[in-house]
C-alpha positions as CSV (number, residue, x, y, z in Angstrom):
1,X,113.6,74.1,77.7
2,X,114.5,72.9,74.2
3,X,111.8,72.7,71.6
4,X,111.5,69.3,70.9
5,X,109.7,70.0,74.7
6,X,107.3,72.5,73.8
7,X,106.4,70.7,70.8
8,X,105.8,67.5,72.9
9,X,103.6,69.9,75.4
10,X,101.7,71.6,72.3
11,X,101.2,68.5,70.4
12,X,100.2,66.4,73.6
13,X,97.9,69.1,74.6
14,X,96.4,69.3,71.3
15,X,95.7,65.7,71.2
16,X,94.3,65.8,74.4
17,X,91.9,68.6,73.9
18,X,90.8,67.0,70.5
19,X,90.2,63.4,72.0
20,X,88.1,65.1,75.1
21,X,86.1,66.6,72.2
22,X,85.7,63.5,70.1
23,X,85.2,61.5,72.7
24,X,81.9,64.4,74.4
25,X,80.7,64.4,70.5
26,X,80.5,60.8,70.2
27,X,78.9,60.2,73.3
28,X,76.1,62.5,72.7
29,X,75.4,61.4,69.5
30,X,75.2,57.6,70.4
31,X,73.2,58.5,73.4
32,X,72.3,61.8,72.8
33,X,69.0,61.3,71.7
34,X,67.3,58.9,74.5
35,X,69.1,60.7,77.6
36,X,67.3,63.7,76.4
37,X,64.3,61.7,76.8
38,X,65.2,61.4,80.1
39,X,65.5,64.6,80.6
40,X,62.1,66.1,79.0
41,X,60.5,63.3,80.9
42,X,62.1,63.2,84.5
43,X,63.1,66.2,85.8
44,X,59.7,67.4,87.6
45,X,61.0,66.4,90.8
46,X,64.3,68.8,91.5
47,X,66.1,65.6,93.3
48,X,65.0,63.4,90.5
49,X,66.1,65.9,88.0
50,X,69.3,66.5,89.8
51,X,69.8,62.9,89.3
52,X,69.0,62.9,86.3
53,X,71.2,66.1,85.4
54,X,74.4,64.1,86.8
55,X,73.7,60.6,85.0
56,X,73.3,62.8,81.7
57,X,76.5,64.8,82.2
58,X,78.6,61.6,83.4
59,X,77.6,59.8,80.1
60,X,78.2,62.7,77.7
61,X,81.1,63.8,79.3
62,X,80.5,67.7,79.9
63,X,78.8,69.9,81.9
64,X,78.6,72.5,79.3
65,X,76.6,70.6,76.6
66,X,74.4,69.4,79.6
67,X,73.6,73.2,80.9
68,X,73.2,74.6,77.2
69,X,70.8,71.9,76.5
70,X,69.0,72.9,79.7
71,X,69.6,76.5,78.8
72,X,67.9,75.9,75.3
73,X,64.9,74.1,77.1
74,X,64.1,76.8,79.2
75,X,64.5,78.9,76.5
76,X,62.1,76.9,73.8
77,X,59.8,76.6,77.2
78,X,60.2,73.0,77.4
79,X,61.6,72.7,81.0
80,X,60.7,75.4,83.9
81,X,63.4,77.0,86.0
82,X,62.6,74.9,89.1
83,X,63.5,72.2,86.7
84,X,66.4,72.9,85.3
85,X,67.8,74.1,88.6
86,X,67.5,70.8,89.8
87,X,69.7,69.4,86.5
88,X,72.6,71.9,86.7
89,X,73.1,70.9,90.1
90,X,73.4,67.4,88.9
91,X,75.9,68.3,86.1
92,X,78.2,69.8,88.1
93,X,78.6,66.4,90.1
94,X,78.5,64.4,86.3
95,X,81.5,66.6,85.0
96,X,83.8,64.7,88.1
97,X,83.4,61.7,86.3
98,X,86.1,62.6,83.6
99,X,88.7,63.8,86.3
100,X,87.7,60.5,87.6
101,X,88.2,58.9,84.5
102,X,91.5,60.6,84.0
103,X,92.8,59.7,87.2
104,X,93.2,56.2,86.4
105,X,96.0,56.3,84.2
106,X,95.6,54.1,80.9
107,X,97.8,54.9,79.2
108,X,99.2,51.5,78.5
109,X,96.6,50.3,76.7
110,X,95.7,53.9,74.9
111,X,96.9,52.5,71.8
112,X,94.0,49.2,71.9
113,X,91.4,52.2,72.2
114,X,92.9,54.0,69.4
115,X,93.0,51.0,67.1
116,X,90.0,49.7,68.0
117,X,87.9,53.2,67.3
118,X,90.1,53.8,64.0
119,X,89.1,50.1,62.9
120,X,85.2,51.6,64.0
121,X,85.1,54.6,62.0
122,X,87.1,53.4,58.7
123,X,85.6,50.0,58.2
124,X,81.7,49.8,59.6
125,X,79.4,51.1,57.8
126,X,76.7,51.5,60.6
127,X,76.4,54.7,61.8
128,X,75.8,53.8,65.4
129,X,78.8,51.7,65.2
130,X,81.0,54.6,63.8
131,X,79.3,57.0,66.1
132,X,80.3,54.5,69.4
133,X,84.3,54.0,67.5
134,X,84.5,58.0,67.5
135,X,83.9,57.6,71.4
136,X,86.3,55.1,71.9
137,X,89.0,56.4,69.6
138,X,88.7,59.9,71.5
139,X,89.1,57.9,74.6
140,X,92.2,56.5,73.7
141,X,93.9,59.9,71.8
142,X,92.8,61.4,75.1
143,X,95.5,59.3,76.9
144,X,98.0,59.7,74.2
145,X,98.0,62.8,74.3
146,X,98.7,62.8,78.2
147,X,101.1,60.3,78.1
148,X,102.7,62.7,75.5
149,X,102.8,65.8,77.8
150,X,103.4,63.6,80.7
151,X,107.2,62.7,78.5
152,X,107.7,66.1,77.8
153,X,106.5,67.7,81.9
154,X,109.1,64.7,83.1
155,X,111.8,66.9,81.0
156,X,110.3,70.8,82.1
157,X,109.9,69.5,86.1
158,X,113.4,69.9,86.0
159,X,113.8,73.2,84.5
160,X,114.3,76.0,87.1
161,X,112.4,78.7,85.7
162,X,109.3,76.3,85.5
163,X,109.6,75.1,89.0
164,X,110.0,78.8,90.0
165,X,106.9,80.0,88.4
166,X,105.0,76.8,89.6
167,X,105.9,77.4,93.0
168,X,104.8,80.6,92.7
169,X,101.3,79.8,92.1
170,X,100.4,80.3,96.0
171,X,97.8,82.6,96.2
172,X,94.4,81.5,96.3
173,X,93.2,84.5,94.5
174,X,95.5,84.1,91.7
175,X,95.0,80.1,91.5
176,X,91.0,81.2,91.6
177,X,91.3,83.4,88.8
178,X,94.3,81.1,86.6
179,X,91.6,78.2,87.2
180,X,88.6,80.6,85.6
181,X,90.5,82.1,82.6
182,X,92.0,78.3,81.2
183,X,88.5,77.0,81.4
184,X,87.1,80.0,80.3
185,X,89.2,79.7,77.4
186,X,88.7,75.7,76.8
187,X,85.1,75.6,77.4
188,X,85.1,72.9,79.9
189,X,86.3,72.3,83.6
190,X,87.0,68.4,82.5
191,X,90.2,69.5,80.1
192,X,91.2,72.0,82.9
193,X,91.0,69.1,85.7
194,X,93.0,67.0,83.9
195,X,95.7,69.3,83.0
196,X,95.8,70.3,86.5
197,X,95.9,66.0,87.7
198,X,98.6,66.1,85.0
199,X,100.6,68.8,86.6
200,X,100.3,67.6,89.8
201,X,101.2,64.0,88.8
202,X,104.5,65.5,88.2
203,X,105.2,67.3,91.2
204,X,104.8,70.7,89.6
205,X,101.6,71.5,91.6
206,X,100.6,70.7,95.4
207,X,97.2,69.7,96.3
208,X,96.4,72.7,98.7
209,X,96.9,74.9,95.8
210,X,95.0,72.8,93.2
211,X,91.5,73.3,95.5
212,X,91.6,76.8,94.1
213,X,92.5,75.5,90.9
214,X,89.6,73.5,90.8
215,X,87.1,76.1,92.5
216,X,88.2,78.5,89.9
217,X,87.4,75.5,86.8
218,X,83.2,75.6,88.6
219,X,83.5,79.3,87.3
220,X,85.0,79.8,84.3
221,X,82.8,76.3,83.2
222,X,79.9,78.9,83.4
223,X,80.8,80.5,80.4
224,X,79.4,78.4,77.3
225,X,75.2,78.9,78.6
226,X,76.4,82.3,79.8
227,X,77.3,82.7,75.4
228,X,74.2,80.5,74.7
229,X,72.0,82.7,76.7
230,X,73.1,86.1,75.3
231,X,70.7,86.1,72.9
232,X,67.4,84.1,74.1
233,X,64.8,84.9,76.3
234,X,65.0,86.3,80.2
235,X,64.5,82.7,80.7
236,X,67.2,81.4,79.1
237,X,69.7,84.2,80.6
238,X,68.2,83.1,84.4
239,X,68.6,79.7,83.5
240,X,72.8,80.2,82.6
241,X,72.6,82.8,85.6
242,X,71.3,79.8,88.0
243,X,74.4,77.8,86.7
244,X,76.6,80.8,87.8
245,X,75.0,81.8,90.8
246,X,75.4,78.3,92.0
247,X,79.2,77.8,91.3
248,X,80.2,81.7,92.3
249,X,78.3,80.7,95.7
250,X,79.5,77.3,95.9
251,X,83.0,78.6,95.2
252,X,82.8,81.2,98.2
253,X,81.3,78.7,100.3
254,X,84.6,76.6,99.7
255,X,87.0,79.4,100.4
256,X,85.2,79.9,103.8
257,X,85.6,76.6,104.9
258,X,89.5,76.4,103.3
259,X,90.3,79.8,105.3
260,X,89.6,77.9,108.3
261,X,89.9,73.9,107.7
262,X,92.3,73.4,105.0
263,X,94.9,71.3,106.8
264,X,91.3,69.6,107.8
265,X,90.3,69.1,104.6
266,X,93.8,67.7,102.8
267,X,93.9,65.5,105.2
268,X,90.2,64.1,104.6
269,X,91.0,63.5,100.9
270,X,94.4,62.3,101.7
271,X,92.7,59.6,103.3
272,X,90.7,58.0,100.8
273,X,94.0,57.7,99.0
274,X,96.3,56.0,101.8
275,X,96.5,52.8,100.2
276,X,98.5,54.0,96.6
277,X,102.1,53.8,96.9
278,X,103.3,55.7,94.0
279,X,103.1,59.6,94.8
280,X,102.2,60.8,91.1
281,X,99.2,58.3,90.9
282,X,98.4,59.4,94.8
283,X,98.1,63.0,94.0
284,X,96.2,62.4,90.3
285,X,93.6,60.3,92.5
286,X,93.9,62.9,95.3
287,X,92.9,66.3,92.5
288,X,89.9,64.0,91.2
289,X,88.5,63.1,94.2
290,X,88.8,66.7,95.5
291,X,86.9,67.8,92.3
292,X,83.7,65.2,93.0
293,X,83.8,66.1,96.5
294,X,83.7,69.7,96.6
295,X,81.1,69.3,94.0
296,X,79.2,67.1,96.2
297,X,79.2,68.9,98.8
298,X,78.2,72.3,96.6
299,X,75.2,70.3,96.0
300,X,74.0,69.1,99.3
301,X,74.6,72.6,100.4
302,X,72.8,74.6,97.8
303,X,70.3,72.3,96.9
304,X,67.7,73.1,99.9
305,X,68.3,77.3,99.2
306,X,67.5,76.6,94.9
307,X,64.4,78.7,95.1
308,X,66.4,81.2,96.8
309,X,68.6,80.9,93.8
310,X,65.6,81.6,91.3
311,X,64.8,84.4,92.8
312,X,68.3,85.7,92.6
313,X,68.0,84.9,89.1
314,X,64.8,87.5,88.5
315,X,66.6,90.5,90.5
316,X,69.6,90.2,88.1
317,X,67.4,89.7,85.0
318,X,64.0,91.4,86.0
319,X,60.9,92.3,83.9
320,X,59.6,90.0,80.9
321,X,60.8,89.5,76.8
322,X,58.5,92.2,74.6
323,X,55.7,91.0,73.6
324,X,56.3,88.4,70.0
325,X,55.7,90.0,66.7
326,X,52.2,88.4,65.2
327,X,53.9,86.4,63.1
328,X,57.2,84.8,65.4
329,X,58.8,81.1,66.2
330,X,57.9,80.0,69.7
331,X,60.3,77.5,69.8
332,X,63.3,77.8,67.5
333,X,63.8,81.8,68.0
334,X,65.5,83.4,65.3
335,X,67.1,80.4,63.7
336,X,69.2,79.5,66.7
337,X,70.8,76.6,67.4
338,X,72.3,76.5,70.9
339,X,73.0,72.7,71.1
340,X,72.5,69.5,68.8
341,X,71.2,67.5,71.1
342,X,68.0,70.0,71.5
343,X,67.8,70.9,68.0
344,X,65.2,68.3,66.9
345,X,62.7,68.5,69.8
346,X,62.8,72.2,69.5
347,X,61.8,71.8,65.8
348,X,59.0,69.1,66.5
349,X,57.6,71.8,69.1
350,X,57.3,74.0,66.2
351,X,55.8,72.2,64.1
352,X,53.3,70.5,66.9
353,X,52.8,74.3,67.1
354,X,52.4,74.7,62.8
355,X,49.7,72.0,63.0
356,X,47.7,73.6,66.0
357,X,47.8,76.9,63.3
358,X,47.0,75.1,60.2
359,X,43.8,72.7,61.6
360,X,42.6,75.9,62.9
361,X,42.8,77.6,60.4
362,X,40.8,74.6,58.0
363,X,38.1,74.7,61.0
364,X,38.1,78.5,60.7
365,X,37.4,78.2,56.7
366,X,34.9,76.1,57.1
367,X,33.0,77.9,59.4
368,X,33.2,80.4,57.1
369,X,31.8,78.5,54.2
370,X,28.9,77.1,55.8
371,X,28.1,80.7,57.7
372,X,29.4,82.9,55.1
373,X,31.3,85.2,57.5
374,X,33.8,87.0,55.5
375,X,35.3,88.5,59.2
376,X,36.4,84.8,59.6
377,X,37.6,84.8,56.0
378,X,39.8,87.8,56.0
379,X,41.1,85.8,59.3
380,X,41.5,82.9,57.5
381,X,43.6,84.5,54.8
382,X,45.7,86.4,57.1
383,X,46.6,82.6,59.1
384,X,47.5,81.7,55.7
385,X,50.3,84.3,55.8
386,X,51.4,83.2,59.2
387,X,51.6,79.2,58.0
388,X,53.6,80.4,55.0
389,X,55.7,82.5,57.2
390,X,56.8,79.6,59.7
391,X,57.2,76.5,56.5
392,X,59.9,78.9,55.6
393,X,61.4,79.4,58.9
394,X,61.4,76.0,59.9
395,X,62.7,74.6,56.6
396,X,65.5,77.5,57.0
397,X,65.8,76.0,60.5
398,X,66.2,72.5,59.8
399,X,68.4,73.3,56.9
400,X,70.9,74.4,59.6
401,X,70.3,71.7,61.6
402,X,70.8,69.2,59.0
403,X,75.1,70.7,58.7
404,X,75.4,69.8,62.4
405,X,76.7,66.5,64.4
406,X,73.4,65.2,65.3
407,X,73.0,62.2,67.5
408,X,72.2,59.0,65.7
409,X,68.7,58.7,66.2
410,X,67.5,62.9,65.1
411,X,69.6,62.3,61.7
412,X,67.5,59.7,60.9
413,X,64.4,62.0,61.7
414,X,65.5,64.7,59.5
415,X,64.0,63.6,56.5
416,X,60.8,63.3,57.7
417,X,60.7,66.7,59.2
418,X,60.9,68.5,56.0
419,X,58.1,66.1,54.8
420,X,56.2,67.0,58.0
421,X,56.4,70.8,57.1
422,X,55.7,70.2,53.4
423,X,52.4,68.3,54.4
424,X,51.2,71.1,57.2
425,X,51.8,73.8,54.8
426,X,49.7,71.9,52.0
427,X,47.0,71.9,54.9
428,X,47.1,75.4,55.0
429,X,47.0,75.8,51.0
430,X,43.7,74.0,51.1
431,X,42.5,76.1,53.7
432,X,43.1,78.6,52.1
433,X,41.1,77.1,48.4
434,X,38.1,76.2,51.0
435,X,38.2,80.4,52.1
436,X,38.5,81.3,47.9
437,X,35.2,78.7,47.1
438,X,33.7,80.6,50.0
439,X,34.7,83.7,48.6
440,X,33.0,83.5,44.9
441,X,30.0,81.7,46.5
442,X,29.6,84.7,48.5
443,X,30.0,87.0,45.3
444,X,27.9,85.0,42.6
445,X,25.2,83.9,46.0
446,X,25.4,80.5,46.0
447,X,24.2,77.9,48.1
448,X,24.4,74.6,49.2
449,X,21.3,72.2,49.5
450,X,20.8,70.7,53.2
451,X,21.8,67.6,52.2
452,X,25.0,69.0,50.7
453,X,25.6,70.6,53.8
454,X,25.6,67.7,56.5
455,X,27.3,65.3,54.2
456,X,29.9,68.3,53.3
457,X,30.1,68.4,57.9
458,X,30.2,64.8,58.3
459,X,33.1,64.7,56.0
460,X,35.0,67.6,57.8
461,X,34.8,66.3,61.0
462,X,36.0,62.7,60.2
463,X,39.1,64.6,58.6
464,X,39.6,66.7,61.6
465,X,39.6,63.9,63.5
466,X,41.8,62.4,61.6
467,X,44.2,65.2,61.6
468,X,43.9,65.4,65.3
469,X,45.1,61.8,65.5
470,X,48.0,62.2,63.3
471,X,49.3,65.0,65.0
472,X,49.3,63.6,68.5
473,X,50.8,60.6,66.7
474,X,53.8,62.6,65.8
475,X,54.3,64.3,69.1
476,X,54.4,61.5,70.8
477,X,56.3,59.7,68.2
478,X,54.4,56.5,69.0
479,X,51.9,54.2,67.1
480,X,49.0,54.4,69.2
481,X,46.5,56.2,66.6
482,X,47.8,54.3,63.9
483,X,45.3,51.8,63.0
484,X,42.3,54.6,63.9
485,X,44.4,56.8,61.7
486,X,44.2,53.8,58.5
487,X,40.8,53.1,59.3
488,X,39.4,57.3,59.6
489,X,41.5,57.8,56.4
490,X,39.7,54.8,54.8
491,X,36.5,56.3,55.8
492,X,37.0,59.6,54.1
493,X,37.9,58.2,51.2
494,X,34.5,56.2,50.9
495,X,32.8,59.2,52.3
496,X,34.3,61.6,49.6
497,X,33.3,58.4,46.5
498,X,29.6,58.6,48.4
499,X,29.5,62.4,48.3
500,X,30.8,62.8,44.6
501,X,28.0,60.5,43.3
502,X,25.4,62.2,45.7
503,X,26.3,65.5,44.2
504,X,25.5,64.0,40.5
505,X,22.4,62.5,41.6
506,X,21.2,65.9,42.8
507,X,22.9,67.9,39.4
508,X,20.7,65.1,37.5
509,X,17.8,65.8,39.4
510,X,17.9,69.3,39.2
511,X,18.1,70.6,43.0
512,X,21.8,71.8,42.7
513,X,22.7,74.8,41.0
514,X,25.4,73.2,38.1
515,X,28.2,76.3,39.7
516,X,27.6,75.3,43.2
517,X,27.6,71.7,42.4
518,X,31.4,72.0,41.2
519,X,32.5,74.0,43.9
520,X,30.9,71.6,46.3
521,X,32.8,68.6,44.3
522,X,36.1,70.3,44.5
523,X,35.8,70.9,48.2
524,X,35.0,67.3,48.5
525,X,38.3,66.6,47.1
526,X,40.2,69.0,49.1
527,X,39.2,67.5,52.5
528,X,40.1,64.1,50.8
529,X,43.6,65.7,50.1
530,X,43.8,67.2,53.7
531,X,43.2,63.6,54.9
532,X,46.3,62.2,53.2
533,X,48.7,64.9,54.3
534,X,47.3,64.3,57.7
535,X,47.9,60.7,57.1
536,X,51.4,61.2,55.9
537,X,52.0,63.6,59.1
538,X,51.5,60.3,61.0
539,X,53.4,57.7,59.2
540,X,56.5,60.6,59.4
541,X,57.6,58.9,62.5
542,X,57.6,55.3,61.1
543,X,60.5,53.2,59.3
544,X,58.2,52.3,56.9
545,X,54.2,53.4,55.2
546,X,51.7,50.9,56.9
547,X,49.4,51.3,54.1
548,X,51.9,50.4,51.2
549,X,53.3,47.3,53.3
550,X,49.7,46.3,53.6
551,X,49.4,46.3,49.8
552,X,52.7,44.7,49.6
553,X,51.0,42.1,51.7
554,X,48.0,41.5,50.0
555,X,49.6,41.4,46.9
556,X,52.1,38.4,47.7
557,X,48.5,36.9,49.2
558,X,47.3,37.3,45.8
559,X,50.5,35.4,44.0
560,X,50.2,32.8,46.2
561,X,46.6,32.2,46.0
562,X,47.1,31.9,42.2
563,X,50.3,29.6,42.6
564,X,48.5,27.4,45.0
565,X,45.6,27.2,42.2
């Protein structure tokens, strides 16, 4: 075997194994973003999420960003074991789709792919566009590069030694276990499948042998949640255990029924296959269709006994995580990033999570100022340290994030983010400057008038409103609270002109002690600010600020009126 052949292999392999991976970034970075949507959404019902599990996996192209993704749900909390069950099942049937793919040899027209994606990346400038050109240009290099080792296996088929170790390649075991370490290895049962069609396109591998082949590839596919999981929670490790459990059992399963039936089964997926002529495209078809069926069948099988599975899952991972430090991330663990695609949901949970802190915390403080409990204080002080604890986390966080491939839609959310941390934190400051006015009103024994007081509440609770709003405005990234949000911020703005000229009325009249009259003036002023981070907490999710295109809109009313005149 010369080595212009093992270069052809090498570099064919190499382009093959690239395009798979450009094409599986791509994907999940044009669609990324809404399938995951579909996932957080639709996967309460198992079937429904097993559904929903094989649509996501057939679009992105890989079972293994599918069951990390699941893997860091479970993990962040976000999905439940039943759940994400349901969803592995599913991507082991979506991860036939690129033997499927494969099968159908395009080869021909590789080279329109290529062009077409190169022509995507270099010259648009939208990223969507660029994002969609990566897919298709991986696409096309994925069938270069099997066109290349196809040229070079045409050469090696006829080399003895080859032939000899192929043909040795009998024993199920062995095939089980060459099947688990290659995928092990490549991260994904796709590549292995199609190096396997590829092989057996040329005559170098019969079908009976590739089942075990392929039963091996459901295995060694387990590996990248199995990695993800290491370090997470017991729920995270059950939830790449489920993914294991299922193929280890599936795979046995299959070796029963092959000890017994395999003349049985060759002959069934033979069948579907009766009507192509040329044997290399017969067998590529006949490995594919092997792959979705065994899959399917996996599924129908194991789908009934999932809970059974579960359990499984707590006798091999039993007992529960220690008990979080006081200050901890719920969400994001220790800076981890286990997939892209889950990055930014897992951040918005922390900082949904940031908010709940940091409006308790202002409702703690002023409790504390109107009852002067300095218990609630010291509480208030020590939340403080917890809010400036998780800003820096999360901006650590998201500063990792930001160096990955994200899908289109989270890189345009990035930005925002750090603003929506910024703006929570600043909560918390003020919080904190309500708890230090209640502080040296406790030492010098100050007091507010009545009057003071229930303007001083009314204010407060139009501002926690407010921040309520804004914050369920972001989690749900849609505009339903805007306009309430516009019209509550517009209120506390009036509310905090009203109170600053009721507070010099009294300091005129004389019932307000001067000292207590500046610290309720400065507290006025620091709800107002609360207010406009809350505010900006809302508009994080929009394009562009409401507020200044209403300006912008009342100014051009304004020019016109004067032109017209």
């Amino acid at each position: 075997m010369g080595m212009n052949v093992i270069l052809g292999l090498v570099s064919g392999l190499g382009l093959f194994l690239y395009g798979m991976k450009l094409m599986g970034d791509g994907l999940q970075k044009v669609a990324g973003a809404k399938l995951r949507t579909i996932l957080e959404t639709l996967t309460k019902n198992r079937f429904i999420g097993m559904l929903v599990g094989l649509l996501f996996t057939a679009v992105i192209q890989s079972s293994s960003a599918a069951t990390v993704l699941v893997v860091s749900f479970v993990d962040a909390g976000l999905m439940r074991l039943g759940e994400a069950a349901g969803v592995i099942m599913g991507a082991n049937i979506g991860t036939t789709m690129t033997g499927q793919l494969i099968a159908f040899n395009l080869t021909a027209i590789a080279p329109l792919f290529l062009m077409t994606g190169v022509i995507m990346v270099m010259f648009v400038k939208k990223p969507f566009v660029k994002k969609l050109g990566e897919v298709i240009l991986g696409f096309g290099m994925l069938f270069v590069g099997m066109s290349t080792m196809s040229s070079s296996l045409s050469e090696v088929k006829n080399s003895a030694f080859v032939v000899g170790t192929m043909s040795s390649l009998t024993s199920p075991v062995l095939a089980l276990l060459v099947g688990m370490l290659v995928t092990a290895v490549l991260q994904s049962s796709s590549a292995t499948v199609g190096i396997i069609i590829l092989l057996a396109s040329q005559g170098l591998l019969e079908l009976p042998i590739c089942f075990y082949l392929i039963l091996g590839c459901n295995i060694g596919a387990c590996v990248s949640a199995g990695l993800a999981s290491l370090s997470g929670k017991k729920m995270a490790k059950r939830a790449a255990l489920i993914h294991l459990l299922f193929n280890i059992i599936g795979t046995f399963l299959f070796v029963i029924i092959l000890a017994f039936a395999k003349d049985g089964v060759y002959h069934l997926i033979h069948s579907l296959t009766a009507g192509i002529a040329d044997p290399g495209t017969r067998i590529a078809r006949d490995v594919a269709n092997t792959h979705t069926l065994f899959k399917v069948a996996q599924v129908i099988m194991l789908l009934p006994f999932s809970d059974w599975i579960i359990k499984l899952t707590y006798f091999f991972v039993p007992g529960h995580d220690e008990q979080p430090a006081t200050r901890h991330l719920e969400y994001i663990g220790e800076h981890l990033v286990y997939s892209p695609t889950a990055a930014i949901p897992q951040a918005i949970c922390e900082l949904q999570r940031m908010g709940r802190i940091a409006i308790g915390n202002l409702k703690d403080s002023v409790e504390a100022l109107l009852t002067k409990n300095e218990e609630i204080l010291e509480k208030v002080y020590e939340t403080e340290g917890t809010i400036d604890y998780m800003n820096t986390e999360i901006v650590n966080y998201l500063l990792k994030v930001n160096q990955l491939s994200l899908p289109v839609a989270d890189r345009k959310l990035m930005g925002s983010l750090f603003h929506v941390v910024s703006d929570i934190e600043r909560i918390g400051d003020h919080a904190q400057n309500i708890a230090d006015y209640t502080r040296t009103m406790i030492g010098e024994k100050l007091h507010f008038t009545e009057d003071a007081k229930e303007e001083f509440i009314r204010m407060f609770r139009v501002t926690v409103r407010l921040l309520d709003d804004s914050m369920e405005m972001f989690s749900k990234r849609n505009e339903e609270y805007l306009q309430e949000i516009l019209s509550l911020e517009e209120e506390v703005d009036e509310l905090e002109h009203k109170l600053q000229r009721h507070h010099v009325r009294r300091m005129t009249e004389g019932v307000c002690n001067p000292y207590a009259g500046t610290i309720f003036s400065d507290l006025c002023s620091n709800l107002e600010r609360v207010a406009d981070h809350g505010t900006n907490i809302a508009f994080s999710i929009l394009e562009t600020d409401p507020e200044e295109e209403r300006k912008s809109e009342e100014e051009m009313h304004i020019i016109e009126t004067i032109a017209k005149e």
